[in-house]
MIKEKE-121875 format. One record per residue (C-alpha): residue number from 1; residue in three letters; x, y, z. Coordinates in Angstrom, 1 decimal, m for minus. Example, Ala and Ser with C-alpha at 12.3 -4.5 7.8 and 13.67 -1.06 7.14 Angstrom:
// MIKEKE-121875
SITE     k     r        x        y        z
SITE     1   ala     12.3     m4.5      7.8
SITE     2   ser     13.7     m1.1      7.1
//
This chain:
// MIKEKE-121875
SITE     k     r        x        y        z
SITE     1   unk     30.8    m12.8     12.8
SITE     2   unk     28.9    m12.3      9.8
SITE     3   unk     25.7    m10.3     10.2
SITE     4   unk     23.0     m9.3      8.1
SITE     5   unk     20.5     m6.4      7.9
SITE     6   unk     16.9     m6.8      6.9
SITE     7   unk     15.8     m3.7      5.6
SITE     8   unk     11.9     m4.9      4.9
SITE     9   unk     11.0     m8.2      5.9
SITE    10   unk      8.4    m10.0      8.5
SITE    11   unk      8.2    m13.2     11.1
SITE    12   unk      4.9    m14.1     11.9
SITE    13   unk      3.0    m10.7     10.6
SITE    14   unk      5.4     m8.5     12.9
SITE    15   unk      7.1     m6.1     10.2
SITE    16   unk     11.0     m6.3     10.5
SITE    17   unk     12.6     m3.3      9.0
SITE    18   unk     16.0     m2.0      9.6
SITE    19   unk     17.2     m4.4     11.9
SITE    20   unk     20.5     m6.7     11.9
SITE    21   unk     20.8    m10.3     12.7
SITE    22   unk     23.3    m12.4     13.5
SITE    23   unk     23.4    m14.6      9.3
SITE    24   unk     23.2    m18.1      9.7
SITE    25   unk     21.8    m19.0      6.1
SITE    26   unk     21.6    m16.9      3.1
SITE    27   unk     18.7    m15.5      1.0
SITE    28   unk     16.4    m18.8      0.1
SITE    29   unk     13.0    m19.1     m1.7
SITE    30   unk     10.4    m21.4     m0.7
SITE    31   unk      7.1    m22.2     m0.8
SITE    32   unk      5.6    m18.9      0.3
SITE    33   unk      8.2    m16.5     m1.2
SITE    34   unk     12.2    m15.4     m0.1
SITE    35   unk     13.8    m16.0      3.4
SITE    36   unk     16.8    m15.7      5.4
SITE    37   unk     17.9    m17.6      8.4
SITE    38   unk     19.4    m15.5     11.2
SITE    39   unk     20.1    m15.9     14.7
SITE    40   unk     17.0    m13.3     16.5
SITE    41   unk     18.0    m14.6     20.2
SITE    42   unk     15.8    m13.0     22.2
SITE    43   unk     14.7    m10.2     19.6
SITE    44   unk     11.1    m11.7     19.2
SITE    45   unk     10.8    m12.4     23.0
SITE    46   unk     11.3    m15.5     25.3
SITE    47   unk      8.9    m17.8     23.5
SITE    48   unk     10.5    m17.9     20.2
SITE    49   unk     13.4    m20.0     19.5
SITE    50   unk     16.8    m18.3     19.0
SITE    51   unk     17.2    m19.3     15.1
SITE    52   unk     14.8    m18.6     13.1
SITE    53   unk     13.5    m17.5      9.2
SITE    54   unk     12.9    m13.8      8.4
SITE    55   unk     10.3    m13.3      5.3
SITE    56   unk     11.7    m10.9      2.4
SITE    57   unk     10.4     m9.9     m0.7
SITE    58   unk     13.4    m10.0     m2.5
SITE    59   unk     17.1    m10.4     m2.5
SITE    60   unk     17.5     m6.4     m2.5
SITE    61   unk     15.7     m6.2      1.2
SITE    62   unk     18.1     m7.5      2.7
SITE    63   unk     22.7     m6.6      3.0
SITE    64   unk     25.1     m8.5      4.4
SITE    65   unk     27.1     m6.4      6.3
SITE    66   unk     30.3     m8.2      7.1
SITE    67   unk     31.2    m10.3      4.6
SITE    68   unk     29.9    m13.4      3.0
SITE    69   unk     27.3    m16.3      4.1
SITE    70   unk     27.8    m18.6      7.1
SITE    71   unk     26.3    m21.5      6.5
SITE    72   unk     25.8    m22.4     10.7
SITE    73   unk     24.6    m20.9     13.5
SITE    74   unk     26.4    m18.5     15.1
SITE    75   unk     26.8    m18.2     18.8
SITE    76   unk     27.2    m14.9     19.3
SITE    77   unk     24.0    m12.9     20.0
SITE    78   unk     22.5    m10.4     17.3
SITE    79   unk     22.9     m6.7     17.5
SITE    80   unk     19.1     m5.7     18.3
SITE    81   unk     17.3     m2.8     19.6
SITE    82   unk     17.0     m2.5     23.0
SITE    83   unk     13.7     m3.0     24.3
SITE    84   unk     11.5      0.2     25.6
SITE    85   unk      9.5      0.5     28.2
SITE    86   unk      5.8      1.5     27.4
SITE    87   unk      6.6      5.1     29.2
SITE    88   unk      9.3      5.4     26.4
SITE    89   unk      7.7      3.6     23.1
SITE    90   unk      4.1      6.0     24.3
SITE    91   unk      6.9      8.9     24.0
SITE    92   unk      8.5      8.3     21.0
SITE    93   unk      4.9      7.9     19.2
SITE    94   unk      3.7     11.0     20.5
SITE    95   unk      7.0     13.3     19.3
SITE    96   unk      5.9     11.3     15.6
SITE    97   unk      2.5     12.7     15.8
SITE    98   unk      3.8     16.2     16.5
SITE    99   unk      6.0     16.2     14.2
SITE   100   unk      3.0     15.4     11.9
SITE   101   unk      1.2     18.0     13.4
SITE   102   unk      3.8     20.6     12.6
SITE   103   unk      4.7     18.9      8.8
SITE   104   unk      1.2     19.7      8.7
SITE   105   unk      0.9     23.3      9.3
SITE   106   unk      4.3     23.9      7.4
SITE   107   unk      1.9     22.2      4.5
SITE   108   unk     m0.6     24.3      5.0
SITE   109   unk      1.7     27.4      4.9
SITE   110   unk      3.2     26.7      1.6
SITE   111   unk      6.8     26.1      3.5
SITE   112   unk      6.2     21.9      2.5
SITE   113   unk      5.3     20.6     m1.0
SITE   114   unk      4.5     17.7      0.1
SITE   115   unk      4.7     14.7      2.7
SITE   116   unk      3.8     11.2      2.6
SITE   117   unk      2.5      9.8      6.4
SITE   118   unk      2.9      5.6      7.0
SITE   119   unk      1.2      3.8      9.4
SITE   120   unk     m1.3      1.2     10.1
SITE   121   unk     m5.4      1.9     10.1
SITE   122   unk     m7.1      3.2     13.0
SITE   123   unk     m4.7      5.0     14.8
SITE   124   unk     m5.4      8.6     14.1
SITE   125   unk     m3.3      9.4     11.2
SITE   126   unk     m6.4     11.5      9.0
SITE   127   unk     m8.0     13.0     12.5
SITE   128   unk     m4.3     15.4     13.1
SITE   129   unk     m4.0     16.4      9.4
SITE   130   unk     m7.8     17.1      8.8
SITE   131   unk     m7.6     19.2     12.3
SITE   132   unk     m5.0     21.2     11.2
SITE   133   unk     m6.6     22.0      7.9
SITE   134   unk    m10.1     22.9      9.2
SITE   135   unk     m8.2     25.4     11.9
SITE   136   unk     m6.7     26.7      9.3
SITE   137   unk     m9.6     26.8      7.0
SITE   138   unk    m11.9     28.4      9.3
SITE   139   unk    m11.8     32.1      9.1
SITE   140   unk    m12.7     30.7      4.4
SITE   141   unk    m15.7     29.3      6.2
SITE   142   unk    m16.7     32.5      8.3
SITE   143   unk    m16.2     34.7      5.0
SITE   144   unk    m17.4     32.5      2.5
SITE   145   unk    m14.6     32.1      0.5
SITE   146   unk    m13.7     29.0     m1.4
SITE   147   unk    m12.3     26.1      1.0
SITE   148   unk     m7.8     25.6      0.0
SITE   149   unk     m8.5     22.2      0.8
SITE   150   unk     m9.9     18.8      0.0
SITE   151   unk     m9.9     15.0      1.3
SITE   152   unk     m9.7     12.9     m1.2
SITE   153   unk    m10.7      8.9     m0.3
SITE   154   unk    m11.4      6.2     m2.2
SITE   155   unk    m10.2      4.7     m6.0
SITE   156   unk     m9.4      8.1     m8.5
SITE   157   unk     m8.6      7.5    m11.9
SITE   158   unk     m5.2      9.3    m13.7
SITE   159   unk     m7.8     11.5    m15.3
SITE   160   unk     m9.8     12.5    m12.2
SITE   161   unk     m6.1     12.9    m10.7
SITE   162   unk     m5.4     15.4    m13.0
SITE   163   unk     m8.8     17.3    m13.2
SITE   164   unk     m8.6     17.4     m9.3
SITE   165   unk     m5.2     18.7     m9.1
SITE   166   unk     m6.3     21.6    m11.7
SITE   167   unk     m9.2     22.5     m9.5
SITE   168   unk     m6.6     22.6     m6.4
SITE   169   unk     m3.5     24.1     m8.7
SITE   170   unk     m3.5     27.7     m6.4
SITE   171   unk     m1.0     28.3     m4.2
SITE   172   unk     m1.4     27.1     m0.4
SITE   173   unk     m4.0     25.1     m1.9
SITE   174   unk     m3.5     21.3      0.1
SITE   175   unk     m4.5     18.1     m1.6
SITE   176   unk     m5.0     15.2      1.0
SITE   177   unk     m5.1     11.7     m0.2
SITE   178   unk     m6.3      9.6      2.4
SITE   179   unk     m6.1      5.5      1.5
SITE   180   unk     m6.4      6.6     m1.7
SITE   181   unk     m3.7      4.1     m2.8
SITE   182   unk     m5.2      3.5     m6.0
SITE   183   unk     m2.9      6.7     m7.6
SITE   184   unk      0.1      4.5     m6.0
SITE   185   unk     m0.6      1.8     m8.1
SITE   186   unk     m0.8      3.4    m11.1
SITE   187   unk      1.9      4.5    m13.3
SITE   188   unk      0.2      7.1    m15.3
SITE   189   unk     m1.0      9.2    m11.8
SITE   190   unk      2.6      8.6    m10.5
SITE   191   unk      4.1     10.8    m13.8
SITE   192   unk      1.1     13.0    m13.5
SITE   193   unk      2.3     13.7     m9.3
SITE   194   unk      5.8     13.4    m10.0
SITE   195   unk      5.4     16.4    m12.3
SITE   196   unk      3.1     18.3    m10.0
SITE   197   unk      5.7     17.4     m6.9
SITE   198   unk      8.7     19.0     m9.2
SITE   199   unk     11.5     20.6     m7.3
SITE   200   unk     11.8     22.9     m9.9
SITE   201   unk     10.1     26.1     m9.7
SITE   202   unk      7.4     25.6    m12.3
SITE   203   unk      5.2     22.9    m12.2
SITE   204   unk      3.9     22.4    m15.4
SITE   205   unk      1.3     19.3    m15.6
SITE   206   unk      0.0     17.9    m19.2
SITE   207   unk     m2.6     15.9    m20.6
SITE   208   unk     m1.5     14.9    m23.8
SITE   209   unk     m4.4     13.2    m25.5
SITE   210   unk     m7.8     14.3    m26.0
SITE   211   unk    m10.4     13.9    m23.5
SITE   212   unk    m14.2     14.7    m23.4
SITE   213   unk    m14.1     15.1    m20.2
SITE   214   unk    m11.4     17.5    m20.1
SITE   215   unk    m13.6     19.8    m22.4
SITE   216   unk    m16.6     19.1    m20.5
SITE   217   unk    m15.4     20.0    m17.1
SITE   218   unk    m13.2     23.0    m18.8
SITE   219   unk     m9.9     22.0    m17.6
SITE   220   unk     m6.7     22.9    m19.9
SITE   221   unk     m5.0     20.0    m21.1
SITE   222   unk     m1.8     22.0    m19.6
SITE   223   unk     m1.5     23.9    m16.2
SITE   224   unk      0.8     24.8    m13.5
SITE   225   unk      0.2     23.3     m9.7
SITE   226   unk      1.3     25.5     m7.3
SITE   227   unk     m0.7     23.9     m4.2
SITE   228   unk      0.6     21.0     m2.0
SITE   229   unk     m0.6     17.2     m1.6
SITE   230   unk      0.1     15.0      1.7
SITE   231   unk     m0.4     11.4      0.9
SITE   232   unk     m2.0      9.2      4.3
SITE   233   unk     m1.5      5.8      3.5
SITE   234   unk     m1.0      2.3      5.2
SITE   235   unk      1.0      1.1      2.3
SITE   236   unk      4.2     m0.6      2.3
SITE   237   unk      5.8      0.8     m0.8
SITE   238   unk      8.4     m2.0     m0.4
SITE   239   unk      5.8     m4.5     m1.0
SITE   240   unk      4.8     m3.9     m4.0
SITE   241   unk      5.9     m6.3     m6.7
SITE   242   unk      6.3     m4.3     m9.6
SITE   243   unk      9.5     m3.0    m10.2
SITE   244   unk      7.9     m0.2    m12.9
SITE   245   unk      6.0      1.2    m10.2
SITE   246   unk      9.5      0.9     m7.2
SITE   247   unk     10.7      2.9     m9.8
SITE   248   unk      8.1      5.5     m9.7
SITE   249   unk      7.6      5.4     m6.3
SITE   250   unk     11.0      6.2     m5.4
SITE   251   unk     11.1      9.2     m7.7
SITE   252   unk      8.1     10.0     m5.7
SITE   253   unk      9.5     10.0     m2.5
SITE   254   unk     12.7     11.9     m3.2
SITE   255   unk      9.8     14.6     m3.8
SITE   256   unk      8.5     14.4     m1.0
SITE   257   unk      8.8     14.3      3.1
SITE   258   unk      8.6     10.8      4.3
SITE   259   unk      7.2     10.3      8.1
SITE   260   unk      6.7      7.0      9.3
SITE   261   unk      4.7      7.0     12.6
SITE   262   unk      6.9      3.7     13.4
SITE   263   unk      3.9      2.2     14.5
SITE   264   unk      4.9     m1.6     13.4
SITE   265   unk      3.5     m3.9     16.0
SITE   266   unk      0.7     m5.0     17.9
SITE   267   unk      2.2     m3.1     21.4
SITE   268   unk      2.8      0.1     19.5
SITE   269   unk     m0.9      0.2     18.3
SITE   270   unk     m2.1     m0.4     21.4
SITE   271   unk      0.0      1.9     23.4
SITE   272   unk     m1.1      4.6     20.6
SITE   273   unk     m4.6      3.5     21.9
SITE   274   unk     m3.6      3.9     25.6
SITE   275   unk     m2.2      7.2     25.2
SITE   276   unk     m5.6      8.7     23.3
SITE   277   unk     m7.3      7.2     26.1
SITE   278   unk     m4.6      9.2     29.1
SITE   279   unk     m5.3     12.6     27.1
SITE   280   unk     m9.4     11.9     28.4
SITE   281   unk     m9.8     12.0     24.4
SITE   282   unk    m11.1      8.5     23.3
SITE   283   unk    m14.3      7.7     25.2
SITE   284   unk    m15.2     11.6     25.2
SITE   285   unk    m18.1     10.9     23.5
SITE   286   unk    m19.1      8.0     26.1
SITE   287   unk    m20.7      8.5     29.6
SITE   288   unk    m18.0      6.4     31.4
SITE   289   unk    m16.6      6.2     34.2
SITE   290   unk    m12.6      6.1     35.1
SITE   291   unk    m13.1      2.6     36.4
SITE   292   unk    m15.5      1.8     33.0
SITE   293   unk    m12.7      2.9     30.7
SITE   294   unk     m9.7      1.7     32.3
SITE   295   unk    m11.8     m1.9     32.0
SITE   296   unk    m12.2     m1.5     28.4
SITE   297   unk     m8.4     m0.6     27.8
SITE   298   unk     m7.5     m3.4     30.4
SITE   299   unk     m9.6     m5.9     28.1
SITE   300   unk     m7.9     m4.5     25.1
SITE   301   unk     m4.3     m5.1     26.7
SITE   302   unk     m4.9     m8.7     27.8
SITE   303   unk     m6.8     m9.9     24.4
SITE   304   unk     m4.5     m7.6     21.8
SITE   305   unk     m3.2    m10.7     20.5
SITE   306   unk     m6.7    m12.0     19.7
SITE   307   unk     m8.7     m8.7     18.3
SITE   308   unk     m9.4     m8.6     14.7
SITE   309   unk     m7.8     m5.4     14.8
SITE   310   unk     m6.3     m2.7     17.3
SITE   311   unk     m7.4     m0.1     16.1
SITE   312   unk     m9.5      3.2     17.9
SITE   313   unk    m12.4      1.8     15.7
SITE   314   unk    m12.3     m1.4     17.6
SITE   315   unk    m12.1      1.2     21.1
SITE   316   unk    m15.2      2.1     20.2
SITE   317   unk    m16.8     m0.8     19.0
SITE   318   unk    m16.4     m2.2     22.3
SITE   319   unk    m17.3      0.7     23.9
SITE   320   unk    m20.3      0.4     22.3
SITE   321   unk    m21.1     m2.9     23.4
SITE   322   unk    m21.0     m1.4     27.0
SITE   323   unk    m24.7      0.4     25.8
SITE   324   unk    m25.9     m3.1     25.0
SITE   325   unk    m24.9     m4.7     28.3
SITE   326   unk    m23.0     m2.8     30.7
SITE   327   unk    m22.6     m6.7     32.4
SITE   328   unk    m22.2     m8.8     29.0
SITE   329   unk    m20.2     m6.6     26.6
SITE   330   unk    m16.9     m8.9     26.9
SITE   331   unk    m19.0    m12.0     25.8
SITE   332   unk    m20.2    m10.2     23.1
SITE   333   unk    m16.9     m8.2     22.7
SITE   334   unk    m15.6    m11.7     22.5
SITE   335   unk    m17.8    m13.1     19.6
SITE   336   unk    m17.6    m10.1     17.3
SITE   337   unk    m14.6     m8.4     18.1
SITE   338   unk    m12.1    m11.3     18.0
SITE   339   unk    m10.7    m14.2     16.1
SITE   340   unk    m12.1    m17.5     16.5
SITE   341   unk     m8.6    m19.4     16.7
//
């Protein structure tokens, strides 16, 4: 049997990475970009037929693993990964954000240069890491003394990348880039990071052409970084066409720690959701009810495939809409919070 492994790939939206398939047709383009046909029987769940086409990006995310392409489907079922129960995917998500809790304080310690976190919007990835840093930046607060950290968000230039990482160059100094993907896209702030990520022991950055705003802000057209950066994105590196920036961003990553909250479909999202919701965290803000709350999450479960988004924001939102009718929220929920089709 000849199998193949999709590395990074997609049916219907769902992300497939890191999963082999029975091959019954080789890499193909068509109309909307690369494919393979592979036998998923069962893998996508009772509804879905048995054969069917796995978007790629390219030829290089995907390896055939036993040899070369069959050209007909094959009967044998795929190797697949077993499904979990909710008790064990809520599980395996919560040892991820742990782990990202203690990545974190190793960050903050000096102990980690830096870490890059994956994982879709709205499901908690900033609220951990910017915990941990205001713990730990407390006692600065109390005594006045200058704040070893930042959050950076939004677009930032290669220039206002550098002149930020001057300002942030001490040691156990911690740079946060959250959905600041703009410095990903870039390759002039990817060789100004790959420098200040060096595994070497001195981190010498340079500016090598003259700036007015270098000499305006006073910042050295040289300096070492001795600080720490963790990058929060929901970026799929392997998506991006150009093969420049692969190239960067896998020199980038090899500098880095690389933690994936495996976060990939619609159920993990909303079991992430869930288990916020168990902890007495999400609606803390809210005056509900146990019998309120577990209705929100119940409408949350049955319409996840509908939402515009499952996401804590959209919690909220409809939480919300319980403050404009504790007896109409779902119609409204309903018209603002979901798809029309």
């Amino acid at each position: 049997m000849s199998t193949i492994l999709v590395k990074h790939g997609s049916y219907r939206n769902q992300p497939v990475n890191n999963v082999t398939f029975a091959l019954v047709k080789g890499y193909q383009t068509g109309a909307k970009g690369g494919y393979v046909t592979v036998n998923a029987e069962g893998y996508f769940g009772e509804d879905t037929p048995d054969v069917v086409r796995i978007r790629v990006n390219s030829i290089e995310d995907i390896e055939f693993t036993t040899g070369g392409l069959v050209e007909a489907p094959v009967a044998t079922a795929p190797v697949r990964a077993p499904v979990e129960t909710d008790e064990e995917v809520m599980t395996r998500i919560g040892e991820r954000f742990d782990i990202l809790d203690q990545m974190t304080k190793a960050t903050i310690a000096g102990d980690v240069r830096a870490m890059i976190v994956v994982g879709p919007p709205g499901v908690g990835k900033s609220y951990g890491v910017e915990k941990q840093l205001e713990h730990s930046g407390l006692f600065d607060q109390l005594s006045g003394r200058k704040i070893k950290y930042e959050v950076i968000k939004g677009a930032m230039t290669p220039i206002g990348l550098y002149c930020t990482l001057y300002k942030h160059s001490d040691k156990n100094n911690v740079l946060v880039f959250d959905d600041c993907d703009s410095v990903f896209q870039d390759d002039l702030s990817l060789n100004i990071l790959k420098a200040a990520l060096d595994s070497g022991k001195k981190r010498r950055i340079y500016w090598n052409s003259d700036s007015a705003m270098l000499r305006r802000e006073g910042v050295p057209d040289m300096f070492d970084f001795k600080g720490a950066c963790i990058f929060i994105t929901n970026l799929q590196f392997s998506n991006l066409k150009s093969k420049k920036l692969q190239d960067h961003l896998e020199a980038l990553q090899s500098r880095c720690h690389f933690l994936d909250l495996t976060l990939n479909t619609m159920r993990d999202r909303f079991l992430r959701i869930k288990q916020i919701y168990l902890k007495g965290e999400l609606f803390a803000d809210y005056d509900f009810n146990q019998e309120q709350g577990d209705e929100i999450i119940g409408f949350m479960e049955a319409n996840q495939t509908r939402l515009r988004e499952m996401s804590l924001r959209m919690a909220l939102k409809i939480a919300d809409l319980t403050k404009v009718s504790e007896t109409n929220w779902k119609s409204l929920a309903a018209s603002t919070c979901m798809k029309n089709s």
